[in-house]
ZABAVEX-34505 format. One line per field, with one value per residue (C-alpha): residue number from 1; residue in one letter; z, x, y. Coordinates in steps of 0.1 Angstrom, whole numbers, plus 5000, padded with zeros to 4 digits. Layout:
N
pos: [NUM;...];
code: [A;...];
pz: [Z;...];
px: [X;...];
py: [Y;...];
This chain:
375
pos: [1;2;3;4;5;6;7;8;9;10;11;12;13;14;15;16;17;18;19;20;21;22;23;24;25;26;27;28;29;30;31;32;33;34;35;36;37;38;39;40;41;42;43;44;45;46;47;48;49;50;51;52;53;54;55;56;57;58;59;60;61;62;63;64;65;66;67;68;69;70;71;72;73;74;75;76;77;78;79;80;81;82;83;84;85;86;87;88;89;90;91;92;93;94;95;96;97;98;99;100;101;102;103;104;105;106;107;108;109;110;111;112;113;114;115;116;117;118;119;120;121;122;123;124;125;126;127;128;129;130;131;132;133;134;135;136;137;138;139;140;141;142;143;144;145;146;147;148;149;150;151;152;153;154;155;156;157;158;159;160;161;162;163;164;165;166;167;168;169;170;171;172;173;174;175;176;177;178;179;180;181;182;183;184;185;186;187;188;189;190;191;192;193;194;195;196;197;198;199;200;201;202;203;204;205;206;207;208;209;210;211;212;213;214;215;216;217;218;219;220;221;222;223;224;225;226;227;228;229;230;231;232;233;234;235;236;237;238;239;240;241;242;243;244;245;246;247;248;249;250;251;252;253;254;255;256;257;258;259;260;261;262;263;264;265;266;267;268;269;270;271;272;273;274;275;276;277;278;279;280;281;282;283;284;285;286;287;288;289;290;291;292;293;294;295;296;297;298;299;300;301;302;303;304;305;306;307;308;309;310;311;312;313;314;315;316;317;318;319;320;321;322;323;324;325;326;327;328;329;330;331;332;333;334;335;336;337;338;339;340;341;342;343;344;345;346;347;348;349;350;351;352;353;354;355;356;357;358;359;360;361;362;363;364;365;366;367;368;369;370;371;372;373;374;375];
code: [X;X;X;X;X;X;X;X;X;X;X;X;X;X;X;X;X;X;X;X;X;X;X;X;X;X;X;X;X;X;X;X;X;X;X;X;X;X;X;X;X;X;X;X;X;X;X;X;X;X;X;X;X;X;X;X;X;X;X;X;X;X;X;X;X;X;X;X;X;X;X;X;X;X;X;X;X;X;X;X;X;X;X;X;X;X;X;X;X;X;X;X;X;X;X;X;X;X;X;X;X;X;X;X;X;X;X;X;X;X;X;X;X;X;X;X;X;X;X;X;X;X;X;X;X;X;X;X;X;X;X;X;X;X;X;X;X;X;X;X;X;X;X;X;X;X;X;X;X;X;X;X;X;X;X;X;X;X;X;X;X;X;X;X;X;X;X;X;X;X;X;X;X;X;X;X;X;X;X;X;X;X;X;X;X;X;X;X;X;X;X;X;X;X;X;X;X;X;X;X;X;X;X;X;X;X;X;X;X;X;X;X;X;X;X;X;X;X;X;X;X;X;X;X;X;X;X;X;X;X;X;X;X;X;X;X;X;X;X;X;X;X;X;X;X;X;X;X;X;X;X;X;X;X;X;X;X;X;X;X;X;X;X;X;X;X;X;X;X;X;X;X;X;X;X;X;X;X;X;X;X;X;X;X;X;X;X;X;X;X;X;X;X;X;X;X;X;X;X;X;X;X;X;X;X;X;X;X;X;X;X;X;X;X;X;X;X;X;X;X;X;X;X;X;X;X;X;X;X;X;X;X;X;X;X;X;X;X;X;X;X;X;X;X;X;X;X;X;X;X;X;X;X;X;X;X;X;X;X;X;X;X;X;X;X;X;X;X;X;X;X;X;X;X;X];
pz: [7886;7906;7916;7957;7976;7988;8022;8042;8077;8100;8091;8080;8050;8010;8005;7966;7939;7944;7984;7975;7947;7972;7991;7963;7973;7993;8018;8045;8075;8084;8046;8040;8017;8045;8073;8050;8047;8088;8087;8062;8081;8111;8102;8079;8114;8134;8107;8104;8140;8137;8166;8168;8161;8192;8216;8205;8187;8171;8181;8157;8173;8155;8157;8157;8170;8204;8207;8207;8234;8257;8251;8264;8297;8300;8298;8315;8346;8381;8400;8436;8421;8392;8394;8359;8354;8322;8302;8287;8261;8243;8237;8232;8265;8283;8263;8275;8311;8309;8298;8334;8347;8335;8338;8378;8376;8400;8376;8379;8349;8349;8324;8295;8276;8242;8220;8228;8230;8267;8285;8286;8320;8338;8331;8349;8378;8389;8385;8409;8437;8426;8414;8425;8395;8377;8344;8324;8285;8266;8230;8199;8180;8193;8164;8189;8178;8160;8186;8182;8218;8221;8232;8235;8256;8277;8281;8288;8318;8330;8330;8350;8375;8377;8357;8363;8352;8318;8293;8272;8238;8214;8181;8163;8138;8139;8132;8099;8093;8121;8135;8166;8182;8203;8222;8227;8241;8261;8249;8269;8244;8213;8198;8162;8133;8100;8087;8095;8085;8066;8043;8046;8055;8089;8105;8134;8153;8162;8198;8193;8222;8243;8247;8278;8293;8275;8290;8325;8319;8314;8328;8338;8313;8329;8288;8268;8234;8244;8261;8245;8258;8246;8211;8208;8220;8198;8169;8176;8180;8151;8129;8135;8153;8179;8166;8131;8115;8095;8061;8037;8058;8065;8021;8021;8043;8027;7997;8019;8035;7998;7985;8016;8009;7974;7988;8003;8040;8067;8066;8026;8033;8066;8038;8018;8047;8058;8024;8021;8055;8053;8015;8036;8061;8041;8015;8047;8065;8031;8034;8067;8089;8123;8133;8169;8173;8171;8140;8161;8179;8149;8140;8103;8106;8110;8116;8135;8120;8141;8125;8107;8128;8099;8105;8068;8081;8087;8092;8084;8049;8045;8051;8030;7999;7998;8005;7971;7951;7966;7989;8027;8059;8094;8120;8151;8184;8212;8242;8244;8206;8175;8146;8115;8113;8081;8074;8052;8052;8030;7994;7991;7974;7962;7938;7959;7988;7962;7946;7982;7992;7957;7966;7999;7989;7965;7986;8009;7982;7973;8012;8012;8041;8038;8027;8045;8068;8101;8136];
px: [2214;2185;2165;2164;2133;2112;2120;2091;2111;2126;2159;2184;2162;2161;2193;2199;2220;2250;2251;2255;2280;2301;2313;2333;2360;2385;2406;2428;2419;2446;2447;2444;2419;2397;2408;2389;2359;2354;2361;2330;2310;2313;2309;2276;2260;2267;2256;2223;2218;2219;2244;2277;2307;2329;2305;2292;2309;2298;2312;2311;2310;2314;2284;2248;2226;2225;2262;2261;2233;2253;2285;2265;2258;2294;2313;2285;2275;2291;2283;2283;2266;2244;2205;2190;2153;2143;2105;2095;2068;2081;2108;2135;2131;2130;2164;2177;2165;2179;2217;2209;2208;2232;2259;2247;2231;2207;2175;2134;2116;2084;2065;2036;2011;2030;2004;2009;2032;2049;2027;2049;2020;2024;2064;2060;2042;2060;2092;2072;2076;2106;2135;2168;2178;2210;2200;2169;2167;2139;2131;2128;2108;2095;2092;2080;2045;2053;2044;2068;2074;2079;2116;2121;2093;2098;2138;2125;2105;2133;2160;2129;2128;2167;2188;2219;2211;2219;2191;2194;2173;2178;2168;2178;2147;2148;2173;2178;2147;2122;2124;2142;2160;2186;2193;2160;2153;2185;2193;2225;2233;2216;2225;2217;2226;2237;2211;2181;2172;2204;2196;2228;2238;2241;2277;2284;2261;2268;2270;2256;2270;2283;2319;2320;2301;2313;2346;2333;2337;2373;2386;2353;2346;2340;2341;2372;2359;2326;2345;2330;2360;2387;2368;2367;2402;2416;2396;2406;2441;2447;2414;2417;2395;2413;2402;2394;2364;2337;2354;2327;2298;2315;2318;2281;2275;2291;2274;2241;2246;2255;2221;2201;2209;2203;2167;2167;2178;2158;2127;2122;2129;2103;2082;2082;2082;2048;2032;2050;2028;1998;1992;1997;1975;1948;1951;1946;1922;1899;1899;1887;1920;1923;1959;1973;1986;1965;1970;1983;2009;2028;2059;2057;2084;2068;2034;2013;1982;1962;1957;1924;1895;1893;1901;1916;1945;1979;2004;2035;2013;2007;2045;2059;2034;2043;2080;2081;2064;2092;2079;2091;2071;2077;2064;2046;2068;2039;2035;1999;1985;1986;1998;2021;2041;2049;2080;2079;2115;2145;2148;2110;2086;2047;2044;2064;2035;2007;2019;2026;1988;1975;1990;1979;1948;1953;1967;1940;1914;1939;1935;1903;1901;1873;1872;1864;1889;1864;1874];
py: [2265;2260;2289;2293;2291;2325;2325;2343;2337;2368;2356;2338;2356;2361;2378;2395;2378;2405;2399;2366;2371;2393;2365;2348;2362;2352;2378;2375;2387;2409;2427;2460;2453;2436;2464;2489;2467;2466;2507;2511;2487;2500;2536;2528;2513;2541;2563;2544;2545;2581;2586;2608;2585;2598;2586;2557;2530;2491;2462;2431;2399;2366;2342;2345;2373;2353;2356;2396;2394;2370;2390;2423;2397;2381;2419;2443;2424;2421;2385;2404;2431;2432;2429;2425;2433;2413;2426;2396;2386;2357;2333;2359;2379;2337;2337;2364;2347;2318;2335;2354;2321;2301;2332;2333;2369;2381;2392;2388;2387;2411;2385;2402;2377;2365;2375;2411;2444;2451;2474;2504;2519;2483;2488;2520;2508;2481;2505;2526;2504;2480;2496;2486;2470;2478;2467;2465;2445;2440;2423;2451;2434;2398;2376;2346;2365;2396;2418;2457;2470;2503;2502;2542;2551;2521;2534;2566;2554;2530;2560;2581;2559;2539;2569;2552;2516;2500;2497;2469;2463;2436;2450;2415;2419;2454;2474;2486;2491;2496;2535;2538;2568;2555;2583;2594;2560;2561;2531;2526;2487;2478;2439;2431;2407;2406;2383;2402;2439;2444;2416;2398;2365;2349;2349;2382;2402;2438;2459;2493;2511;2542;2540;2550;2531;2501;2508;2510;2471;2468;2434;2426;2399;2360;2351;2355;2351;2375;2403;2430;2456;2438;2433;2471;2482;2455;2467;2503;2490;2472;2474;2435;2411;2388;2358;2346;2368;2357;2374;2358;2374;2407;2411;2402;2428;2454;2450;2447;2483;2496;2477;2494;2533;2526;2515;2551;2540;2520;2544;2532;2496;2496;2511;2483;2455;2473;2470;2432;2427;2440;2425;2390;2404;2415;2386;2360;2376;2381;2345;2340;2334;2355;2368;2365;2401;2430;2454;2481;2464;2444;2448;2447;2421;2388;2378;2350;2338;2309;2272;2271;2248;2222;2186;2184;2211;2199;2219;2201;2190;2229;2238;2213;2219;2256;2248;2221;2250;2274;2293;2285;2305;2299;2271;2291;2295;2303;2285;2282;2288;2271;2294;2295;2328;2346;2372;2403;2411;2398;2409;2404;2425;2434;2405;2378;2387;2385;2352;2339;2343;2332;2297;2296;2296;2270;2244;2251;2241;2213;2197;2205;2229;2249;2286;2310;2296;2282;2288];
């Protein structure tokens, strides 16, 4: 069988032979066996999230991470009512934008430049003077760049200033791993995935949420298959979803919440994703490259390093050179800067980093791009 490639991506991400093996099994989706999976599942999260299980509860929602974060829109918005302030510093916040849009919701977007963290002072001066919004979401960890914004202090100044509006944070790359208190942020909805910090495979994200305010949204859903409400009370009905689950995933996922407590929990695997990063880091900036995000405000996660000035450097020749000797990284997503990004999560450790920059280097010398890297 042929070995799969090193994927140095923020996800879908190098999962472990035994997360993989748990999906070769087949269950039906309203057996016991399966019921007990979903009851495990959802009371690891909440465990991880460090939150008391009759107030807040987790909501798994088929389909990607996007899906959770529209489903948080679609159930927890009123059309006559609603005013959504979006912090944005990349292409996930403009996401979370454009589902304002397209679902009709009255927002404004308080933009930050894409190369760095959200200014948690300029967050509290515009809420100063503006701050008759209902709800307030912001990107976890941005991995348009890599920047890590500083969701609890920037939830504690939102509730300062709007205490009764809903605070919003996707923590797609993030949770799991990355430190956050939830309640200490008053973090109100947090939307992740299975395919990131967990290490599993892609296939349902998850609501982290207060029950009672989720339930302030009964009937309120303009989505049938997103309704967030009826997902829960059907869940705490039956222990079923109402329409057909991802089983496969949901087994990977197990096994991938087993697999992280035997790593010691999320502050042991953020841990490991920091030294992952900063052997890249320091392995590419040895050799002359310059990274986009300043040290202090990455996210461990992923990180953006800017195309070398050399007319022999070609990105999609770079990419596809480490990709044939197994190794795949991430094209760059900003706007207005030319960089390849490179991931430190997944099942991915010391010597995976060190053997990743060791062949950098070599298919730099191989094109002929010249070392140190010239800018």
């Amino acid at each position: 069988m042929q070995e799969d490639k090193k994927l140095f991506t923020p996800g879908p991400l190098t999962t472990t032979y035994s997360v993989k093996q748990a999906m070769l099994q087949d269950l039906g989706s309203r057996d016991d066996q399966f019921i007990q999976v979903i009851k495990y599942v959802q009371a690891k999260l909440i465990k991880i999230a460090g939150l008391p299980s009759d107030e807040y509860t987790v909501v798994l929602m088929q389909g990607s991470g996007t899906f959770g974060v529209e489903s948080v829109f679609q159930t927890c918005t009123k059309l006559d009512e609603s005013n959504v302030l979006v912090l944005e510093n990349g292409s996930y916040g403009q996401r979370i934008e454009k589902i304002c849009k397209l679902l009709s919701i009255n927002h404004k977007v308080l933009r930050f430049p894409e190369d760095r963290a959200i200014d948690c002072e300029s967050v509290k001066s515009f809420l100063e003077k503006e701050n008759n919004f209902t709800h307030v979401a912001v990107i976890h960890g941005e991995t348009t760049s890599g920047a890590l914004n500083n969701v609890e202090k920037i939830g504690q100044i939102v509730k300062t200033y709007i205490p009764n509006s809903l605070f919003i944070v996707d923590s797609m790359s993030a949770f799991g791993a990355v430190p956050v208190d939830i309640q200490k942020g008053f973090i109100d909805f947090l939307i992740s995935s299975s395919n990131k910090c967990i290490q599993s495979v892609p296939g349902f994200s998850f609501v982290i949420c207060s029950i009672r305010k989720l339930l302030s949204f009964k009937n309120n859903s303009r989505s049938l298959s997103l309704d967030l409400v009826d997902q829960y009370e059907n869940m705490l009905k039956t222990n079923q979803f109402r329409f057909t689950p991802p089983t496969h995933s949901i087994l990977a996922f197990k096994q991938a919440l087993v697999e992280l407590e035997q790593e010691g929990g999320p502050q042991k695997r953020y841990e490991r994703y920091s030294n992952n990063h900063e052997i890249v880091r320091k392995g590419l900036l040895s050799i002359g490259f310059k990274e986009l995000v300043p040290h202090e405000e990455q996210s461990k996660i992923i990180n953006s390093y800017f195309y070398p000035n050399d007319e022999n450097f070609n990105f999609e020749d770079f990419y596809k050179r480490l990709s044939d000797k197994g190794m795949v990284i991430y094209p760059g997503k900003m706007s207005k800067a030319s960089c390849f990004r490179i991931g430190s999560i997944g099942a991915l450790y010391a010597e995976d980093m060190q053997q990743l920059v060791q062949l950098i280097v070599q298919i730099l010398r191989d094109m002929n791009v010249k070392i140190p890297i010239q800018y």
